[in-house]
C-alpha positions as CSV (number, residue, x, y, z in Angstrom):
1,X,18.4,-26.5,2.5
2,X,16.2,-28.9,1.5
3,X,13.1,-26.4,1.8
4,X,15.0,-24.2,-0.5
5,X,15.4,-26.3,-3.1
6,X,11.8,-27.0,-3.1
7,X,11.1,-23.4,-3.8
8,X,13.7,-22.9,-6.4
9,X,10.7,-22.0,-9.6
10,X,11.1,-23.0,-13.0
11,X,10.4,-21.3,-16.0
12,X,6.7,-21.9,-16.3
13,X,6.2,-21.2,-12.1
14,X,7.8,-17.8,-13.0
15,X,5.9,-17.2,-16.6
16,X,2.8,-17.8,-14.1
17,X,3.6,-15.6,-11.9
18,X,4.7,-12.8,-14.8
19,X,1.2,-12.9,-16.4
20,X,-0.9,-12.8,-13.1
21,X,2.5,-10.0,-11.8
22,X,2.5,-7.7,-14.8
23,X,-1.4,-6.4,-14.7
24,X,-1.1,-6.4,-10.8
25,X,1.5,-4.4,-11.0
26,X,-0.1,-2.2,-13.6
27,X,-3.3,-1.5,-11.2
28,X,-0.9,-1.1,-8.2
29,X,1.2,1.7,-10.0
30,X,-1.8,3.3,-11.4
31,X,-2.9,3.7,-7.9
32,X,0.1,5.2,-6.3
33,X,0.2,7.4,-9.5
34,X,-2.6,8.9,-8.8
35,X,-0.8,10.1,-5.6
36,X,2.3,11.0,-7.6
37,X,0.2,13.4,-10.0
38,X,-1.6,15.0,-7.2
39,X,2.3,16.0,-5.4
40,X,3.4,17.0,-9.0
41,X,0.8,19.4,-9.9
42,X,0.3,20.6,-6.1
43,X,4.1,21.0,-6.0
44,X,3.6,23.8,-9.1
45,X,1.3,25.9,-6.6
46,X,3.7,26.5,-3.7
47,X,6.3,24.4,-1.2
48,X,3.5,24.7,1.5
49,X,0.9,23.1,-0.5
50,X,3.1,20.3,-1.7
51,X,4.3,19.9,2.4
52,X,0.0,19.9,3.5
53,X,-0.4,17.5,0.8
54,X,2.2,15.2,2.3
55,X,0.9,15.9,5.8
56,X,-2.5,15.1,4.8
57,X,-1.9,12.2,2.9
58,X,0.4,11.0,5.9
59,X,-2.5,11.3,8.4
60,X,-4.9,9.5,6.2
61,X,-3.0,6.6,5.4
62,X,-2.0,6.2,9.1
63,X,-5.6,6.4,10.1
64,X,-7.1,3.9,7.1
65,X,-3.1,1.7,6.6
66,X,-5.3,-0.8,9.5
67,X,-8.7,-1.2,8.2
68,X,-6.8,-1.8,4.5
69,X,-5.0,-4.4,6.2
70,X,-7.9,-6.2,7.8
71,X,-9.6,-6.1,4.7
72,X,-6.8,-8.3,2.7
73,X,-7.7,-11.1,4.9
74,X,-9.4,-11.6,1.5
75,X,-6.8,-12.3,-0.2
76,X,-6.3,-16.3,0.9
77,X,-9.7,-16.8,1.8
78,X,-11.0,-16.1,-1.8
79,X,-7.6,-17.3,-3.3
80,X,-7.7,-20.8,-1.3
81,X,-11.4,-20.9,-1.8
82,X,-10.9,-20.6,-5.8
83,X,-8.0,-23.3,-6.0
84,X,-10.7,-25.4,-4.3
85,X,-13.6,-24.5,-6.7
86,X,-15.8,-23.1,-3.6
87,X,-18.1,-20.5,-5.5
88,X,-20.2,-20.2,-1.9
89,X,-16.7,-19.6,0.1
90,X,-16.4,-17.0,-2.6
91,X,-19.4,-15.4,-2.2
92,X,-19.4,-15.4,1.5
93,X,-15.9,-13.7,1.7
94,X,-17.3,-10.7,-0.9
95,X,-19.8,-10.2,1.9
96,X,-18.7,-10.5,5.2
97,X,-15.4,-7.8,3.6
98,X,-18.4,-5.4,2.7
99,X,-19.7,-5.8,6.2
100,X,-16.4,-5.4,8.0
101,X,-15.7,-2.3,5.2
102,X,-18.7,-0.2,6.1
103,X,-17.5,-0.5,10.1
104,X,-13.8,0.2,9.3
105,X,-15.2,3.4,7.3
106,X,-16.7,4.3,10.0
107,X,-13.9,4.4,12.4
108,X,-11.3,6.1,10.2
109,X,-13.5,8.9,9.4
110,X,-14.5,9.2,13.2
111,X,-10.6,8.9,13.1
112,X,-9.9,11.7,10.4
113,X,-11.9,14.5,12.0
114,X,-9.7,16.1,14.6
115,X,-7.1,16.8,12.1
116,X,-6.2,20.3,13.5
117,X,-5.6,20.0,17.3
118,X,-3.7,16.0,16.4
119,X,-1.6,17.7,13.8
120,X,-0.5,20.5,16.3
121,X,0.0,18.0,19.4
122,X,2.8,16.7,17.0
123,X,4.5,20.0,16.2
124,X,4.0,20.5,12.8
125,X,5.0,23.4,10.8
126,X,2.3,26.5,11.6
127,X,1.7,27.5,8.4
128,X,0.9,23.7,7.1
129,X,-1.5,22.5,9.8
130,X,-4.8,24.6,8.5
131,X,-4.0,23.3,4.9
132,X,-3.8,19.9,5.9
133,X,-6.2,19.5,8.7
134,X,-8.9,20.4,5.7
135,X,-7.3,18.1,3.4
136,X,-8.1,15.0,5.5
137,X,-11.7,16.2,5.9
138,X,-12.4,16.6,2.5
139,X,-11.0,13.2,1.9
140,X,-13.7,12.1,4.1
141,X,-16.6,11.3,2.1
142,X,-14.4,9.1,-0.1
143,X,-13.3,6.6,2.8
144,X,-16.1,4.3,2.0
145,X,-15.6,4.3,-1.6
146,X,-11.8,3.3,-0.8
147,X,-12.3,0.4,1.3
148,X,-15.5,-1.0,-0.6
149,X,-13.3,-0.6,-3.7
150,X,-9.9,-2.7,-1.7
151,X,-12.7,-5.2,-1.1
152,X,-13.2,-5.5,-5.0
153,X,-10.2,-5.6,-6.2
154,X,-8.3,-7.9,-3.7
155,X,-11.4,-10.4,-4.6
156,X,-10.6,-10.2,-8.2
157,X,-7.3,-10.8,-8.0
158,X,-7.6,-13.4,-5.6
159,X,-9.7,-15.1,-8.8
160,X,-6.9,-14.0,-11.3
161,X,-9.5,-11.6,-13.1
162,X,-7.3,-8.3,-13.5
163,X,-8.2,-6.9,-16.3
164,X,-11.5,-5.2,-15.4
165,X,-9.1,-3.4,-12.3
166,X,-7.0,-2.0,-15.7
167,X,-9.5,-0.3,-17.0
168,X,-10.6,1.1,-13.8
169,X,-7.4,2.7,-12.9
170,X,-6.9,3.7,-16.2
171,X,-9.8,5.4,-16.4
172,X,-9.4,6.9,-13.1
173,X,-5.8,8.5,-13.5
174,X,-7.6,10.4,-16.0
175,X,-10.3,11.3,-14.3
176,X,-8.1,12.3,-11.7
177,X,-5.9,14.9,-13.6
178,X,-9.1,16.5,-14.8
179,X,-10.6,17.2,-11.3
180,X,-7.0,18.3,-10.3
181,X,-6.8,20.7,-13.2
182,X,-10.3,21.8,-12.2
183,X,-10.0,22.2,-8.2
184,X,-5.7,22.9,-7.6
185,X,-6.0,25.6,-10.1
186,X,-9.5,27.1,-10.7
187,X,-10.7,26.1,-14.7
188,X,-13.7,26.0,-15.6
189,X,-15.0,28.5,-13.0
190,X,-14.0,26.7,-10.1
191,X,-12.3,28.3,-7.0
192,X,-8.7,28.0,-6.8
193,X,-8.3,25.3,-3.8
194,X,-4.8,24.5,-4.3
195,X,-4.1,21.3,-1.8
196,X,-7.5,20.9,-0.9
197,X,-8.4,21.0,-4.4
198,X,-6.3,18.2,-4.3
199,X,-8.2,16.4,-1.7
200,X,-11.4,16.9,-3.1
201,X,-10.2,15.5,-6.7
202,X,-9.1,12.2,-4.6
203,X,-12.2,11.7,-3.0
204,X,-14.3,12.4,-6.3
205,X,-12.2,9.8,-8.1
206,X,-12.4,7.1,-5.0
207,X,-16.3,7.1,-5.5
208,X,-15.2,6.6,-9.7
209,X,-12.8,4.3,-9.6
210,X,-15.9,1.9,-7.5
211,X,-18.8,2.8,-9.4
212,X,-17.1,2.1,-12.4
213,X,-15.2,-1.1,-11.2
214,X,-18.9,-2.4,-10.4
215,X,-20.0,-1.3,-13.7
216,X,-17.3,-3.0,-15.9
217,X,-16.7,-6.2,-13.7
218,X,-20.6,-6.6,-12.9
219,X,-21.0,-9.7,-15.0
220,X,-18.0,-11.4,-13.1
221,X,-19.2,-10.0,-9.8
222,X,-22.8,-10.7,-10.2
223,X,-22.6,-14.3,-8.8
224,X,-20.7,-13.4,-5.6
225,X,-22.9,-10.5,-4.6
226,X,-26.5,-11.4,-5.1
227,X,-28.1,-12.7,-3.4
228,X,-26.7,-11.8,-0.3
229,X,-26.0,-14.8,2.1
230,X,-27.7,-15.1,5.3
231,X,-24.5,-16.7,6.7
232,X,-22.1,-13.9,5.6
233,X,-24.0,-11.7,8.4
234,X,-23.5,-14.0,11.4
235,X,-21.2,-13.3,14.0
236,X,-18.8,-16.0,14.7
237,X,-17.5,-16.0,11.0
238,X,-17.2,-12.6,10.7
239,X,-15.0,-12.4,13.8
240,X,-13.1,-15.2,12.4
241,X,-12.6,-13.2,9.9
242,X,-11.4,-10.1,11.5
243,X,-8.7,-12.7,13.2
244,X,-7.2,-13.2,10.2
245,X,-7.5,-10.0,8.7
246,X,-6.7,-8.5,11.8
247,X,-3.2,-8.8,12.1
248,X,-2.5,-7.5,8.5
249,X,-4.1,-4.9,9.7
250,X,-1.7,-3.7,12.7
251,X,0.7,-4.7,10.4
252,X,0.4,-2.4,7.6
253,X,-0.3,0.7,10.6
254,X,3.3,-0.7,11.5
255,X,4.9,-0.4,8.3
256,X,2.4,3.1,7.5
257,X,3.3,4.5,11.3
258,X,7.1,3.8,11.1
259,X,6.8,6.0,7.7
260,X,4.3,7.9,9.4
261,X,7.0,8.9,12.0
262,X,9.4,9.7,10.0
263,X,7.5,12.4,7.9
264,X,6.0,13.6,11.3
265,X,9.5,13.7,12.2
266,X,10.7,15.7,8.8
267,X,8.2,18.2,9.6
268,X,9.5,18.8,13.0
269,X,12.5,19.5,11.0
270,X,10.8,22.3,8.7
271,X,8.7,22.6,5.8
272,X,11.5,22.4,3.2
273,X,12.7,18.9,4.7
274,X,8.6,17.9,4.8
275,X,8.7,18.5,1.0
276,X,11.6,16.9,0.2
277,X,10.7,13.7,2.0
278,X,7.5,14.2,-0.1
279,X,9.3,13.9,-3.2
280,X,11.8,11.0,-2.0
281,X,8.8,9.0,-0.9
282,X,6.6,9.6,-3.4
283,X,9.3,8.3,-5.9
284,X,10.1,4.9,-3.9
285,X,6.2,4.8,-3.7
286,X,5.8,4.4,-7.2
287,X,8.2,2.1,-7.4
288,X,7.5,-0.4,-4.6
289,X,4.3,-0.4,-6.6
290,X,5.7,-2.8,-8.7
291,X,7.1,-5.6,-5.7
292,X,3.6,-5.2,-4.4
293,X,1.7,-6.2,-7.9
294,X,4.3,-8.8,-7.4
295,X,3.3,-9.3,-4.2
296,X,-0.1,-10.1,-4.6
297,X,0.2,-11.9,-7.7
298,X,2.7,-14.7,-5.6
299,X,-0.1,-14.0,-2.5
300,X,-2.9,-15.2,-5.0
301,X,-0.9,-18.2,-6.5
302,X,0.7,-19.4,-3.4
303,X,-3.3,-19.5,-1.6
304,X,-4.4,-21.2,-5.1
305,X,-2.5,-24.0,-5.0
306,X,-2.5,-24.5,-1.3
307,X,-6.5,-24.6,-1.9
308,X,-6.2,-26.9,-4.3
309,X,-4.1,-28.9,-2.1
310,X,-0.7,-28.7,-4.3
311,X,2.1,-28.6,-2.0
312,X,5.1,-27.9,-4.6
313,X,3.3,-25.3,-6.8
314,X,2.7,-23.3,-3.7
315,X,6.2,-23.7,-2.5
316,X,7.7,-22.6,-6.2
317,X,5.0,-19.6,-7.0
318,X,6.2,-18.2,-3.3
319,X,10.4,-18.7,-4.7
320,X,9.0,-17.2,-8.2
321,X,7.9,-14.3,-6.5
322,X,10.7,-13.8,-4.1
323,X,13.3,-14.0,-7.6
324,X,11.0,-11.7,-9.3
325,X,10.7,-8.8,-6.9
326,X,14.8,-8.5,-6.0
327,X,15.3,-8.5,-9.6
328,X,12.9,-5.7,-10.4
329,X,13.6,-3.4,-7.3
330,X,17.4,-3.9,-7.9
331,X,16.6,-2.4,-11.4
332,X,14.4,0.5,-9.9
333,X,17.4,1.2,-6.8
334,X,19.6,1.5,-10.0
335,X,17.7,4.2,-11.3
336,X,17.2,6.2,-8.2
337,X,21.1,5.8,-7.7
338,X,22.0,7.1,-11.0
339,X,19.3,9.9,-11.8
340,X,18.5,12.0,-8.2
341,X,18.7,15.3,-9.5
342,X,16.6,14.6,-12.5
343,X,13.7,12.7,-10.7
344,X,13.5,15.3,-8.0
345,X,13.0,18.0,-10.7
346,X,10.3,16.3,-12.2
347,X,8.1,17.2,-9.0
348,X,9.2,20.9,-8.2
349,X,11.1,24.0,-9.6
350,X,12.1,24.7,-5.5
351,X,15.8,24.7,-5.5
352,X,16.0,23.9,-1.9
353,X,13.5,21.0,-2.1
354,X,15.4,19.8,-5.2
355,X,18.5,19.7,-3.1
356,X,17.7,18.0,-0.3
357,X,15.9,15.6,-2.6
358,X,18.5,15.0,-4.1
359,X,20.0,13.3,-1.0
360,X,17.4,11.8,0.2
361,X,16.3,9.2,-3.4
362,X,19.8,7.3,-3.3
363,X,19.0,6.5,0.2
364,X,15.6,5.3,-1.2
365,X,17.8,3.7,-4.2
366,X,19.4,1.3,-1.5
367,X,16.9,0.4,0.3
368,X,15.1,-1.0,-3.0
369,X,15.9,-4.2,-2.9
370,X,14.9,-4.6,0.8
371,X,11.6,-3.4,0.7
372,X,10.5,-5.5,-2.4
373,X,11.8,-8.5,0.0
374,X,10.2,-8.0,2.7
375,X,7.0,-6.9,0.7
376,X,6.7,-10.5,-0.9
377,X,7.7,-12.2,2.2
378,X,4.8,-11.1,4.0
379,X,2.6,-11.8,1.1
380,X,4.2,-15.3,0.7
381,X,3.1,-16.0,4.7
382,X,-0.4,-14.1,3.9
383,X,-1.2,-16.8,0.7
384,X,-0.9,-19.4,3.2
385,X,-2.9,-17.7,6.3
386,X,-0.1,-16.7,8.4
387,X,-0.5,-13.3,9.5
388,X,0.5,-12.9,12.9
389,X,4.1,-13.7,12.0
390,X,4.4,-11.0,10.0
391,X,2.9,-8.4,12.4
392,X,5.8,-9.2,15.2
393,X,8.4,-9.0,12.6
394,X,7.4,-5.5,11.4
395,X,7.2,-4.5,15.3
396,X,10.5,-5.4,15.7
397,X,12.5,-4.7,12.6
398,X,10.6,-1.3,12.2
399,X,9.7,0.4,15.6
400,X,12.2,-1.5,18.1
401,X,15.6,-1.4,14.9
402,X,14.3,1.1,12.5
403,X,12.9,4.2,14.2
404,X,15.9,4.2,17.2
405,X,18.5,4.0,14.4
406,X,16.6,7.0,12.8
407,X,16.0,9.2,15.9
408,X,20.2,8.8,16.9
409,X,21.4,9.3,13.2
410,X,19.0,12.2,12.8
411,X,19.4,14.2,16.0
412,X,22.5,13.1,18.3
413,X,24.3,12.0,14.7
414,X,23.4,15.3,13.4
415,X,22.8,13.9,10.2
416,X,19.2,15.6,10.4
417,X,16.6,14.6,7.1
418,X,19.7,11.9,6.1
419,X,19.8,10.3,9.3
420,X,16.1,9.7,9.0
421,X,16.3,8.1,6.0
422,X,19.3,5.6,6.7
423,X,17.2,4.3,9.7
424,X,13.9,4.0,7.7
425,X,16.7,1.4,5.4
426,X,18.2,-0.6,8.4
427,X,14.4,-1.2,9.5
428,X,13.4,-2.5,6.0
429,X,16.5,-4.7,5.9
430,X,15.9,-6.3,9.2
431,X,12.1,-6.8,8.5
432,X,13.3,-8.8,5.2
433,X,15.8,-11.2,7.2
434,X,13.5,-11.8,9.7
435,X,10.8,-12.3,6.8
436,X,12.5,-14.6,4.5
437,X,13.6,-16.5,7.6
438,X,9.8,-17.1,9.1
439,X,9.1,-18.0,5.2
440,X,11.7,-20.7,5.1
441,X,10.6,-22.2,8.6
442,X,6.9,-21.9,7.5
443,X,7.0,-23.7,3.9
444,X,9.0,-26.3,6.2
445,X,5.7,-27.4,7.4
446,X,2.1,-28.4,5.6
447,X,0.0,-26.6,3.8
448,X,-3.3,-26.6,4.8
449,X,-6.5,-24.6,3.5
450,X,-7.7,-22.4,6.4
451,X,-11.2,-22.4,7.2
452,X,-13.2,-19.8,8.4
């Protein structure tokens, strides 16, 4: 109890965390809306676009969920690094994440090409395979742009300076619906490409939203980047680095592959259910948006006052952050609870994707509150450099909890697309027991810079 009560926040530990939270969360729901447009106006075309754009999108967040993991080992090393006024820590870990960005590029696009045979080998509806399969190769060329960009921002925010990532997104949502407009439907002379119109608008505005992040933030930037530092290429710190980031890594492809499995698993189920889960997901997507510009926020505050070696500030930013989120996803799960049928029409005029839709976001509605938990608890442990903590919890709670509950409420319970869905909630509630227990044991002990 007595760690508790260290954590409780006051007002100015949570008016902190608010004015750091509220442009996170801007950026971080800008992003996913991005996403969210590309399923609305795909969703106009036809159900079997809308289901290739969920399959594609599925395979290339599975194959990228580890390299973006690894890369927000940034996160405490430039957070901890500016509570403790290192401008060369800084500098070094910009760097060594541009080195370790350009080889995780490489291996998810290696990891993107054999779209069509992987996509059958999981039984996926005939019809959709073609469509997606060239989705996640046209998002190709934009997998460097992604991570280099992931590098950026997660080192800005680590510093607290948001406001050029605000632009950006703006900037790039509408960007975004222009090449959509262009490439889904055929303007401006273009072919009509429908879903992989779709991809190819996504990739176009990955390379914009960098080259115009590096534009607009270039005079905060400039002294972290040049000149490059003959230390930020050796070896040993890099792997150091990948130790840390490592583990995020697996254990975002744990919380992506146990979502992953249960869209593989929807389209197993038919293209109809695929497209509904679409919409569900999508929806909860925007929303956790929100507990993860949270998330980071409490992530950066928690690693700058560990760096700076305050104890209490660190403990309270992490309780201001847990408050915050529950709060705000308990608002968003009231929503989803109360307006189904309205959200799910705002993506499609499909009746029989409305319907099942319309099942599916009060599931997503309870499970709110869970995953905004569980989202900050691992960022708490991540502001203070534990990572590996987090991992094992997301292998249990999701894959060895989650995914069983799913597979025997969805096939022997015969509950089919709502059985999925019901699992996918138990796993998020175990992973934020287990979280916010490993987060009171942790805080428990000292906190210590980490050194890389």
């Amino acid at each position: 109890m007595h760690v508790i009560r260290q954590m409780v926040p006051t007002r100015d530990h949570i008016t902190a965390l608010l004015r750091l939270a509220l442009p996170v969360a801007t950026v971080q729901v800008g992003f996913i809306l991005m996403g969210a447009v590309d399923t609305i106006m795909v969703g106009h075309v036809s159900p079997r676009d809308l289901a290739a754009v969920a399959l594609g999108n599925l395979y290339f967040f599975l194959t990228t969920s580890f390299g973006m993991g690894t890369l927000f080992a940034l996160d405490p090393l430039v957070s901890q690094a500016f509570g403790a006024g290192d401008r060369a820590g800084i500098a070094r870990a910009f760097q060594r994440g541009f080195v370790i960005a350009v080889g995780l590029a490489v291996l998810s696009s290696l990891l993107l090409m054999p779209g069509r045979p992987v996509l059958a080998f999981l039984r996926q509806p005939e019809e959709v395979i073609p469509i997606a399969a060239d989705y996640a190769l046209v998002s190709i060329p934009g997998v460097l742009a992604f991570f280099l960009f992931i590098v950026l921002r997660q080192g800005l925010q680590s510093m607290g300076r948001v406001g050029p990532i605000v632009v950006v997104i703006v900037l790039a949502n509408a960007a975004n619906v222009f090449f959509n407009w262009v490439l889904i439907f055929g303007n401006l002379g273009a072919p009509a490409l429908g879903a992989v119109g779709s991809g190819w608008a996504t990739t176009l505005s990955r390379w914009f939203m960098l080259l115009t992040l590096v534009s607009v933030a270039w005079p905060l930037l400039r002294p972290y980047l040049r000149p490059l530092r003959s230390d930020a290429l050796m070896l040993e710190p890099l792997l150091r680095m990948c130790r840390l980031g490592v583990p995020i890594g697996i254990q975002f492809f744990l919380e992506f592959g146990v979502f992953g499995a249960i869209g593989i698993l929807m389209g197993m189920l038919g293209t109809i259910p695929m497209a509904s889960h679409q919409v569900a997901i999508n929806l909860a997507s925007v929303t956790f948006m929100m507990a993860v510009g949270v998330t980071q926020a409490t992530t950066v505050l928690v690693g700058q006052a560990v760096g700076a070696g305050d104890s209490e500030r660190a403990r309270r930013s992490a309780g201001a952050g847990l408050l915050v989120a529950g709060a705000v996803m308990a608002c968003t799960g009231a929503v989803f609870l109360s307006v189904p049928g309205f959200l799910a029409r705002l993506y499609t005029p499909d009746l029989e994707v409305v319907g099942l839709a319309t099942t599916l976001i009060p599931v997503a509605g309870i499970f709110q509150i869970f995953d905004g938990l569980q989202a900050v608890g691992s960022g708490v442990l991540r502001g203070v450099g534990d990572t590996l903590a987090p991992m094992l919890v997301n292998l249990v709670g999701f894959w060895l909890i989650g995914l069983p509950i799913s597979l025997y409420l969805a096939f022997p319970g015969g509950l089919g697309p709502l059985g999925l869905w019901w699992g996918l909630a138990s796993g998020l509630a175990a992973v934020a027991l287990f979280l916010l227990i490993r987060v009171r044991i942790r805080f428990g002990r000292d906190l210590t810079r980490i050194a890389v």
